[in-house]
C-alpha positions as CSV (number, residue, x, y, z in Angstrom):
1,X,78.4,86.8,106.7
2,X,81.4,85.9,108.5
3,X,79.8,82.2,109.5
4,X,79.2,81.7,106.2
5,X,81.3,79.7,103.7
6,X,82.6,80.3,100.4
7,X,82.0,77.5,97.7
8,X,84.5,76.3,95.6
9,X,82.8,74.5,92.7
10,X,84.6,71.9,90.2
11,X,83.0,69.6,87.6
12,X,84.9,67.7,84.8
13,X,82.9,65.6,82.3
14,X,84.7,62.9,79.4
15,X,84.4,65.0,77.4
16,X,86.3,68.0,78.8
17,X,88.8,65.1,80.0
18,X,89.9,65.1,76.0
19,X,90.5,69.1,76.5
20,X,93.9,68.0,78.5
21,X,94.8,68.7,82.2
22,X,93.3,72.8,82.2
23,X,90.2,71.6,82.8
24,X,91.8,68.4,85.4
25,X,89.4,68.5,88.9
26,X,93.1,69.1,90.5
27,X,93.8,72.8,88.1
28,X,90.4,73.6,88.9
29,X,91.2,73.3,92.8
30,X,93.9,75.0,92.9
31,X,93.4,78.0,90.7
32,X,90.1,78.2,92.9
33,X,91.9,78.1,96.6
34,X,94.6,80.6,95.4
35,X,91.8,82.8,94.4
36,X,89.5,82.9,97.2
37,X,93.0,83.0,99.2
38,X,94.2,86.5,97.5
39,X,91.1,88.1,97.3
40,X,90.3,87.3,100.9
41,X,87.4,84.9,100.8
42,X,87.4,83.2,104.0
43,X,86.4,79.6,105.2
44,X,86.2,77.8,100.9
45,X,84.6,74.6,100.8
46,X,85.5,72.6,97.9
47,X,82.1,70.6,95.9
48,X,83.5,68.7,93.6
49,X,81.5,66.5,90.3
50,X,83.9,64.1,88.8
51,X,82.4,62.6,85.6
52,X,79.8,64.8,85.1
53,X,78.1,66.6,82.0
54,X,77.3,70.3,82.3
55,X,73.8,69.5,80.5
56,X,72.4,68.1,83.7
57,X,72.2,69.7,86.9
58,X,71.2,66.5,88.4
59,X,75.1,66.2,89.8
60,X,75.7,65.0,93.8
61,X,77.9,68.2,94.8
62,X,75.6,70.7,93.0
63,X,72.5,69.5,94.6
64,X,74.7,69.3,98.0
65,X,75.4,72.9,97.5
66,X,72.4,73.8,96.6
67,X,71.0,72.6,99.6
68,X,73.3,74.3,101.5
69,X,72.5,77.5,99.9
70,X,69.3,76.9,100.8
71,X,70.2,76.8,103.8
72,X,72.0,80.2,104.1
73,X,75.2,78.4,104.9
74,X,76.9,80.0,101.8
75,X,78.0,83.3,100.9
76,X,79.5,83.0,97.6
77,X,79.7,80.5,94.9
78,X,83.3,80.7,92.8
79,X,84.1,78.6,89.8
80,X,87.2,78.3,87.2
81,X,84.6,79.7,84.5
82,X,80.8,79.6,83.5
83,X,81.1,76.0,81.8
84,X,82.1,74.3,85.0
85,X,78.6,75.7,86.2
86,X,77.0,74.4,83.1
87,X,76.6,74.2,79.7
88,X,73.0,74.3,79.6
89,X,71.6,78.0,78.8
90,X,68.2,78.5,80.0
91,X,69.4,76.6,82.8
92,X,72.6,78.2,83.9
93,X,71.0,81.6,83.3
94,X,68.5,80.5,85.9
95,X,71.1,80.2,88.8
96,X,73.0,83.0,87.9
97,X,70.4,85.4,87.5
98,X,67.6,84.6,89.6
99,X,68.8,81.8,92.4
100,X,72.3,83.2,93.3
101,X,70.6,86.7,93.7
102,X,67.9,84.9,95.9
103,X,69.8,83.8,97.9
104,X,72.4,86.6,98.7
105,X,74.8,84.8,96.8
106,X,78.0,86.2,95.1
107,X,78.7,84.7,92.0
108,X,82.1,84.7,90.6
109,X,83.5,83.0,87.4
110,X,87.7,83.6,87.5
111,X,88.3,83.4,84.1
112,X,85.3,84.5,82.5
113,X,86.0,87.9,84.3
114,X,82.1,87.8,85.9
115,X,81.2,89.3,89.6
116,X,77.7,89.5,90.3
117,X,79.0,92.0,93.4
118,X,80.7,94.2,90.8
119,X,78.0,93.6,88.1
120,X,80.5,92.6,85.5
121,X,77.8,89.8,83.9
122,X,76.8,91.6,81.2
123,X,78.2,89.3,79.0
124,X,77.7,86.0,80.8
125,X,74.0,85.0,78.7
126,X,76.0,85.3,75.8
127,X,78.8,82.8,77.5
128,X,76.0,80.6,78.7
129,X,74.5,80.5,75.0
130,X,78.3,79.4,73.5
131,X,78.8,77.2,76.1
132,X,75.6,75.6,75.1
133,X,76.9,75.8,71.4
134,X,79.9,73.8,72.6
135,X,78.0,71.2,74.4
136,X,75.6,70.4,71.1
137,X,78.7,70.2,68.6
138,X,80.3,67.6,70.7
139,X,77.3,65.9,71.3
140,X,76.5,65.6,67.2
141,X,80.1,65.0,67.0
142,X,79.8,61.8,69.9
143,X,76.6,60.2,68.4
144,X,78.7,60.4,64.6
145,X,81.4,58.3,66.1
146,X,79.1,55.9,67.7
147,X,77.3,55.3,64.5
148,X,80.0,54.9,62.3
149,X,81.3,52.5,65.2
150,X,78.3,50.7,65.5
151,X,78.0,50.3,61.9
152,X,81.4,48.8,61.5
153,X,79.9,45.6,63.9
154,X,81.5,47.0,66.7
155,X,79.7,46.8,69.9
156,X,77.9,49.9,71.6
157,X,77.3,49.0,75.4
158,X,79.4,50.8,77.5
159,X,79.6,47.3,79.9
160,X,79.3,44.2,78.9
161,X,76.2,41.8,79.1
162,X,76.0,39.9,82.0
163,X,78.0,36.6,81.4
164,X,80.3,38.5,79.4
165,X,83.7,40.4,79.9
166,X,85.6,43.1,78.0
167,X,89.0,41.5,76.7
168,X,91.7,43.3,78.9
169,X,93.5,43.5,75.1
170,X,90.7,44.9,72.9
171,X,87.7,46.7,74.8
172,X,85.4,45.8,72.0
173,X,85.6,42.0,72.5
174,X,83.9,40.1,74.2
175,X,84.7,37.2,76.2
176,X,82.8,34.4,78.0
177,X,82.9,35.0,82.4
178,X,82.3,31.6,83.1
179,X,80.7,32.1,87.1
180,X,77.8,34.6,85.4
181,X,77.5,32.4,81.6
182,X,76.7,29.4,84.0
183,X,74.2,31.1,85.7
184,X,72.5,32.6,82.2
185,X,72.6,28.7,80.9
186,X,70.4,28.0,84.0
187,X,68.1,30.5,83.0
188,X,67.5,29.5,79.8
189,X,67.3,25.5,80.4
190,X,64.9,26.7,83.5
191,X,62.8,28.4,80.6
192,X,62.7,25.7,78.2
193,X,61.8,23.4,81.3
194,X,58.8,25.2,81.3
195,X,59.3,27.9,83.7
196,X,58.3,31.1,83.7
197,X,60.3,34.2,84.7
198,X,58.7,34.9,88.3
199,X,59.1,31.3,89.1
200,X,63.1,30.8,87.5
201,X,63.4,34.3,89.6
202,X,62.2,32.6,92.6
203,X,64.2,29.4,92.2
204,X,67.6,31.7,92.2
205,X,66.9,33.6,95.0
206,X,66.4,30.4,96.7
207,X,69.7,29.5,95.3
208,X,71.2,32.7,97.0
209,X,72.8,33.5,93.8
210,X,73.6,37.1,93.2
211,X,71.9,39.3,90.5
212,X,73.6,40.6,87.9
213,X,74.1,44.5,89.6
214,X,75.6,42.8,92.6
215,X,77.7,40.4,90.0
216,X,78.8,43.8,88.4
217,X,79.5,45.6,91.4
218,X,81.5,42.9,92.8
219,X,83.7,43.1,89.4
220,X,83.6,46.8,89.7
221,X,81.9,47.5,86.6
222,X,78.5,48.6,88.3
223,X,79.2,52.2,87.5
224,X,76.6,54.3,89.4
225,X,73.9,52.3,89.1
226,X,72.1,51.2,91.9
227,X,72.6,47.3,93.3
228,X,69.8,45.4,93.9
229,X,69.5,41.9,96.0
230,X,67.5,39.7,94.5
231,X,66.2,38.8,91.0
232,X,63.2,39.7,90.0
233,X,61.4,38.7,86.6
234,X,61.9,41.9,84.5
235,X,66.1,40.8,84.9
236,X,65.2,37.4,84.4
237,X,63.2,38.1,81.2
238,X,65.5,40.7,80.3
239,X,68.2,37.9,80.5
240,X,65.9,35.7,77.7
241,X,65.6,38.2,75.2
242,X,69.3,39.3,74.8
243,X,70.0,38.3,71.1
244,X,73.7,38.5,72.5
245,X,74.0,35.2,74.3
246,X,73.7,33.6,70.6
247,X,77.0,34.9,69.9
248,X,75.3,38.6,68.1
249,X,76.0,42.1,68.7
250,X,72.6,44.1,68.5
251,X,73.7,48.0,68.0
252,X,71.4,50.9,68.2
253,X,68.1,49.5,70.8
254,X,67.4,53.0,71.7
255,X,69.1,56.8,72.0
256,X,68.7,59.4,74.2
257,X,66.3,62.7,73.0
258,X,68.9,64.8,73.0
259,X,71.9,66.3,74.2
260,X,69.9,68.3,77.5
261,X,67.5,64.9,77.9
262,X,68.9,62.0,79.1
263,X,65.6,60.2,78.7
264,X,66.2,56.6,77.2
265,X,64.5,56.3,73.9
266,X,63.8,52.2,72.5
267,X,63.8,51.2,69.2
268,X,61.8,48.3,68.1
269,X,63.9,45.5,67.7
270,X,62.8,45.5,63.8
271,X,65.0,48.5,63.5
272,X,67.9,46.7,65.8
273,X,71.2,46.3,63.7
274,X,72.1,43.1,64.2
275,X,75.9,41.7,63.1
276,X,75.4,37.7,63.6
277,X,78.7,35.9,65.6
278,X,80.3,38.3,66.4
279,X,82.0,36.7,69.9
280,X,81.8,32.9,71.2
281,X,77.9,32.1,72.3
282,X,76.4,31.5,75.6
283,X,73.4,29.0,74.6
284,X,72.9,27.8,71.0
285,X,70.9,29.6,68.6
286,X,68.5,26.7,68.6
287,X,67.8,27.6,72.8
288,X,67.8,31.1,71.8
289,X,64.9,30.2,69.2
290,X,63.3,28.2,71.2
291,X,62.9,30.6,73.8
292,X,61.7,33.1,72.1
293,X,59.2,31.2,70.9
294,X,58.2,30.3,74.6
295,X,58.5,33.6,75.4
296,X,55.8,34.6,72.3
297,X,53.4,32.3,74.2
298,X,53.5,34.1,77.7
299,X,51.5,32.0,80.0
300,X,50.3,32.4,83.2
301,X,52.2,30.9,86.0
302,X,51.3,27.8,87.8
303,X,50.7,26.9,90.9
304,X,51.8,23.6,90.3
305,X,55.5,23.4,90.6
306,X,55.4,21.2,87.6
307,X,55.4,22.6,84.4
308,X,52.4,22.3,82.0
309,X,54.3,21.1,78.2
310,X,51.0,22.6,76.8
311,X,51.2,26.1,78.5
312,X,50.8,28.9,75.6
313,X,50.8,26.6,72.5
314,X,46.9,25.2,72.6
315,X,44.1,27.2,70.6
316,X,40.4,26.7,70.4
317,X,39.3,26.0,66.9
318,X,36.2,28.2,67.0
319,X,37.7,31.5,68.5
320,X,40.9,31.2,68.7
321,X,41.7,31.9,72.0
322,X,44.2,29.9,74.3
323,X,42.9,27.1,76.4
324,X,44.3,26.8,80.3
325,X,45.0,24.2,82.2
326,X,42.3,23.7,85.1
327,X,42.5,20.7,87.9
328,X,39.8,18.7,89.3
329,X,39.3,15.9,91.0
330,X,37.1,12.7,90.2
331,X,35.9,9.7,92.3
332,X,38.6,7.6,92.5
333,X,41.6,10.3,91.6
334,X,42.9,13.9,90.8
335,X,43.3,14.9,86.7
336,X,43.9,17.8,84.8
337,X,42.3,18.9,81.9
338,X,42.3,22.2,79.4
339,X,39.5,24.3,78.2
340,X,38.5,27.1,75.9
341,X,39.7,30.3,77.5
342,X,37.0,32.7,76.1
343,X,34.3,29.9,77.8
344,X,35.4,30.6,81.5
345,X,35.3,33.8,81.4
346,X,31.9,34.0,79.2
347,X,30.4,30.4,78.8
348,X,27.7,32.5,76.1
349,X,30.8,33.3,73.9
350,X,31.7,30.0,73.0
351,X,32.1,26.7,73.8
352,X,34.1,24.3,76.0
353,X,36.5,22.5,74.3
354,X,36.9,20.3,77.1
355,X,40.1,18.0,76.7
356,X,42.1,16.1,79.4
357,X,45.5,16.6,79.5
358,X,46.4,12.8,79.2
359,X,44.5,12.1,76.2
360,X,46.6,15.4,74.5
361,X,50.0,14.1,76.0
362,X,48.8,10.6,74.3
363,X,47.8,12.2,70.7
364,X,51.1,14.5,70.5
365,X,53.5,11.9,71.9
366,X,52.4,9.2,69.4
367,X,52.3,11.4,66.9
368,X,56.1,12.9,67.4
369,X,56.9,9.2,68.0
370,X,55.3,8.5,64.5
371,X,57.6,11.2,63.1
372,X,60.4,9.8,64.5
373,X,60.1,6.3,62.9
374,X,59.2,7.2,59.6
375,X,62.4,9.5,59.4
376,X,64.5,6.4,61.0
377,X,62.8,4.2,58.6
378,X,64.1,7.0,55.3
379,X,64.7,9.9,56.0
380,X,65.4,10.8,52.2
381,X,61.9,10.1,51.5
382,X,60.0,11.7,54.2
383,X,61.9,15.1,53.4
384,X,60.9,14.1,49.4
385,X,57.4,13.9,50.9
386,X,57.4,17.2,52.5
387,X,58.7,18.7,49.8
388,X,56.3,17.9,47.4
389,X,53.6,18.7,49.8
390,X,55.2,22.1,50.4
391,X,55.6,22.0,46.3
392,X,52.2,21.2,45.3
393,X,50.7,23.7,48.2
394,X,52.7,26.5,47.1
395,X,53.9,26.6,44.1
396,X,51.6,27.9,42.0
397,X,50.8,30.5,44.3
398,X,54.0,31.6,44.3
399,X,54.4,31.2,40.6
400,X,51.5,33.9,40.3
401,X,52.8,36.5,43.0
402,X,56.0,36.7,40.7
403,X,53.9,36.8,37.6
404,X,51.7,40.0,39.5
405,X,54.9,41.1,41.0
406,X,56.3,41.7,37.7
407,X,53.3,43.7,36.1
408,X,53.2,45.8,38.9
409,X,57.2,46.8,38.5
410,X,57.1,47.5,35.1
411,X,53.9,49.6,35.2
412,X,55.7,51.2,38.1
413,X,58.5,51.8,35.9
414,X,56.5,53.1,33.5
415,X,54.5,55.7,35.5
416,X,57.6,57.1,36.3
417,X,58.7,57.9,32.8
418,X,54.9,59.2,32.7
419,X,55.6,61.6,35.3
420,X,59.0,63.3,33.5
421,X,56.8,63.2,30.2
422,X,54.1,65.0,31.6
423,X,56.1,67.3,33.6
424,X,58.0,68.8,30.1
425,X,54.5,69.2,28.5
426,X,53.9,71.3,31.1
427,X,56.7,73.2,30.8
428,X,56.4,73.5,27.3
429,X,52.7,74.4,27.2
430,X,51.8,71.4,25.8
431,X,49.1,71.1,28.6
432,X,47.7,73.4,31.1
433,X,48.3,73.6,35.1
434,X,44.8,72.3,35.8
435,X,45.3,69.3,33.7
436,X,48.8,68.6,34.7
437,X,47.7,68.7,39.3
438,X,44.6,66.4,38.0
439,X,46.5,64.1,36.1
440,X,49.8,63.8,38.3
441,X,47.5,63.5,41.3
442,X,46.3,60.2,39.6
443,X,48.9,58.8,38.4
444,X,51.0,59.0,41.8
445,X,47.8,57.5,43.7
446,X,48.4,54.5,41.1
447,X,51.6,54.5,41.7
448,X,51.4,54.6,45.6
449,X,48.2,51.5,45.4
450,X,51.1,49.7,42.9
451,X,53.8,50.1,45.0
452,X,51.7,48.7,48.2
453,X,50.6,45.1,46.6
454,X,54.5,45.1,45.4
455,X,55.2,45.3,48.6
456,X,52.8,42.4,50.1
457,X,53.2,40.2,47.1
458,X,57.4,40.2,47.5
459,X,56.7,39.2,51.6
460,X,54.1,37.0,50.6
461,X,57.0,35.3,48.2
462,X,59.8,35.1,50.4
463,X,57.5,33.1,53.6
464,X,56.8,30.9,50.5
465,X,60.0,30.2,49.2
466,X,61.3,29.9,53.3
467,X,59.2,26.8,53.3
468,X,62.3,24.6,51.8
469,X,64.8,26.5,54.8
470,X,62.3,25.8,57.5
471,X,62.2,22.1,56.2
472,X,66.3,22.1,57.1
473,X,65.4,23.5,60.4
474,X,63.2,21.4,61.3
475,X,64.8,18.3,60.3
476,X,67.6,19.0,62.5
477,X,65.7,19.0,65.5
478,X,64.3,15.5,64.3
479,X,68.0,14.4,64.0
480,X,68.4,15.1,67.5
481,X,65.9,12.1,68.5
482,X,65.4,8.6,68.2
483,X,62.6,7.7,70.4
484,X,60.6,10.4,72.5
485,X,59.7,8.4,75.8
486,X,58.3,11.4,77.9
487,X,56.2,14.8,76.7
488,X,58.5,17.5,78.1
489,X,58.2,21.2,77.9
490,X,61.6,21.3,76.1
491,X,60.6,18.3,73.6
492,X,56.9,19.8,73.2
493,X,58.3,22.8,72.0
494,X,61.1,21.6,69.9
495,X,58.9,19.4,68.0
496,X,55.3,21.5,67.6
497,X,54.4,25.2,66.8
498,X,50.8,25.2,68.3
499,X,47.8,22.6,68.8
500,X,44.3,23.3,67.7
501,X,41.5,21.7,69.7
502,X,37.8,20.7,68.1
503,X,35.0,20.6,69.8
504,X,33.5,17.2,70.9
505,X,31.3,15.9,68.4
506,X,28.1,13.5,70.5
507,X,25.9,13.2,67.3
508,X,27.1,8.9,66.7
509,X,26.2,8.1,70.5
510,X,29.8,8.7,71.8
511,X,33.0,11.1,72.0
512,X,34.8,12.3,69.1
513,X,36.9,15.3,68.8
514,X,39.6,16.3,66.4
515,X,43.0,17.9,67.0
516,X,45.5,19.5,65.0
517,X,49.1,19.3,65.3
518,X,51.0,21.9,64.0
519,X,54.7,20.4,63.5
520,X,57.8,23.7,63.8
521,X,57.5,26.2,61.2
522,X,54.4,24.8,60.1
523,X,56.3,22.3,58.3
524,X,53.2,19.9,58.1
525,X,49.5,19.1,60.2
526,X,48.4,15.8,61.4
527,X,44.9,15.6,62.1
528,X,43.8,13.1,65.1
529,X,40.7,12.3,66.2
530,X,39.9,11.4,69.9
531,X,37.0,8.4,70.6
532,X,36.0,8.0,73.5
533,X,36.0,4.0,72.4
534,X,39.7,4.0,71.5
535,X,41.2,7.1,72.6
536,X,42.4,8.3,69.3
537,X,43.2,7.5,65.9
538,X,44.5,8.9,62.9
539,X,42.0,10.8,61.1
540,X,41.5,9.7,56.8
């Protein structure tokens, strides 16, 4: 007994921090030395857990003592009271009533009056269990203040994203670090260059440029988290998809499960809430779109360092699936051409869709070209022109989803006022029980069928009536260019949503094979054929 030690145990967490300096690591030192010095408890070790929340017993010092109980190095465990154990119940029950006693461990909580020696812990379950109490009320009193804050716009992250600082003046803005911003501009020109996250990953480790945990932990905002040395392409494509380099806060991505489970939680970014520019951006919103439209067409990396401008955005016309880029090599030289995905891996599924790449660059770089002139040449009437395309297309479809929209509201409407009608007959006796489950039970599967195609026909109107909006959009990437002399990934995807590739028609004696261009935000299609006589032309 005599080699063993006595351990002094101290844990403060934020939120006993608020409870003043009673609960202060230092108090809980000292009231524990003069203790174990009066009542003769020799050699006290002091464990100490700075930070830490008595619902997890996953704390440095705790485990370290644990260990060393384990170990039979220690005699008796003291602490200020029960909470500074825990606030957990089934948990903190566990150590005091089964591991302690184990172990041949006296447990002694000062002022909670409990001695496992003495067997003065009659009372310490029902300690444990208001301790626990404690720990939920100020948990569902925490998460009340973080959604009324993040409600107000304010941001929720306890550290800023990476390329971002907190304002020394007001913690809740955000402002630009310039070293780390540079870096995520990089990363997104890298991505609109056509590079994929492995390969821009690559290309900054190369760089010997730090990853964010290191950039952190350099800044001292790292926290406890571990540091790692090199990028790797979950940071790189976690980098890509933060809405908050567009100048947006996005509040409430996940939550924890609960006050005991620290296990992270996501929420579907549908069910983000977003407050739009809310601090100065990193990249414009027009990268940040066009990323993520990139990043909707994942593709495979290369093995050619040089990016394919068709990667992702080419679909056969029979099955739909992508085509991929495959290399060969002729007679007199190398080329590259793109086929039918679901044909290399089952040639009996469907077919080719052979197409070389340089014909495709040809079709979609005259095309853009074409585009390009005729908006130089009058601009007013080529957006007349799509308008009255997008006009005569849509709008007497749209004309009849309102005209459905509104039968099915008022018969909605009046359902309801069928429902309280039928509800006071029955009360009144008007009609029976039977009759009034039957007849409710019909009417509310109406209503539920009613509310449904209220619901599709109200989407289906607002893509409709986006058309003119997308129109804007689109003609202010136009505005951008005057001539497009080379097929980039970055001009590719400014300019064209997806390309749809024919199969090679052989029935007049030579080559022909249509393509569809699909324009940004499906704005407009331009059908080309190929021939093998002339290389393309414009179909009628």
């Amino acid at each position: 007994m005599t080699n063993k030690i006595t351990a002094l145990y101290c844990r403060l967490s934020q939120d006993d921090m608020l409870a003043g300096e009673s609960n202060s690591i230092t108090n809980q030192k000292e009231i524990l030395l003069r203790y174990a010095k009066e009542n003769g408890f020799l050699d006290p070790q002091v464990y100490v857990d700075d930070g830490y929340s008595g619902t997890n017993f996953d704390r440095p010092d705790f485990q370290r003592m644990k260990s060393d109980i384990e170990h039979d190095k220690v005699s008796t465990v003291i602490v200020k009271d029960l909470s500074r154990l825990g606030r957990e119940y089934l948990q903190t029950g566990y150590y005091t009533e089964m591991f302690f006693p184990e172990h041949d461990v006296r447990f002694i909580a000062v002022h909670d009056n409990v001695d496992t020696q003495r067997g003065d812990n009659d009372f310490a379950p029902f300690k444990n269990l208001i301790n626990e109490f404690y720990a939920k009320d100020v948990s569902r009193k925490v998460r009340a203040v973080f959604k009324a804050k993040g409600q107000s716009g304010k941001p929720l992250a306890a550290r800023a994203p990476y390329g971002y600082k907190k304002s020394e003046t007001d913690k809740n803005v955000w402002e630009i670090d310039e070293p780390a911003a540079e870096i995520v501009r990089k990363i997104f020109k890298l991505c609109i260059g056509g590079y994929g996250p492995l390969q821009i990953a690559k290309r900054l480790n190369a760089e010997s440029i730090p990853p964010p945990s290191a950039h952190f932990a350099e800044m001292g905002t790292n926290g406890n988290n571990r540091v790692a040395k090199r990028w790797d392409q979950r940071t790189v494509r976690d980098v890509l998809e933060k809405v908050e380099y567009a100048g947006h806060t996005a509040n409430f991505k996940g939550t924890t499960k609960s006050y005991k489970c620290k296990k992270r939680i996501k929420f579907p970014k549908e069910d983000w809430l977003i407050f739009e520019n809310t601090h100065e951006p990193i990249v414009s919103q027009h990268d940040f779109d066009l990323v993520q439209q990139l990043r909707a067409n994942k593709r495979k990396p290369q093995r050619s360092n040089e990016p394919n401008p068709f990667s992702g955005i080419v679909f056969c016309a029979d099955c739909g699936a992508k085509l991929y880029l495959n290399r060969g090599k002729g007679l007199l030289s190398k080329y590259e051409s793109m086929k039918c995905g679901t044909y290399s891996r089952n040639y009996h599924e469907c077919t080719v869709h052979y197409i070389r790449t340089r014909i495709l660059k040809e079709i979609v770089l005259g095309e853009i070209n074409k585009l390009l002139t005729a908006v130089n040449d009058n601009e007013d009437s080529f957006i007349q022109n799509l308008m009255d395309k997008s006009s005569a297309t849509h709008l007497e479809d749209v004309k009849k989803a309102k005209k459905l929209l509104s039968k099915d509201e008022r018969r909605i409407s009046e359902l309801d006022r069928l429902f309280r009608r039928l509800y006071e007959d029955n009360v009144l006796g008007k009609i029976d029980d039977e009759r009034f489950s039957q007849m409710s039970a019909d009417y509310t599967k109406e209503q539920r069928s009613l509310r449904d195609e209220a619901a599709k026909l109200r989407e289906f109107i607002e893509v409709k009536e986006q058309k003119s909006s997308d129109i804007s959009r689109f003609m202010q990437i136009v505005r951008r260019h005057e001539i497009v002399s080379d097929l980039t990934p970055k001009v590719m995807h400014e300019f064209v949503e997806k390309i749809i590739v024919h199969e090679a028609d052989k029935s007049s004696g030579h080559r022909e094979q249509e393509v569809e261009i699909c324009f940004r935000f499906n704005v407009f299609v331009v059908t080309a054929t190929v021939d093998s006589r002339d290389y393309y032309k414009k179909a009628a």
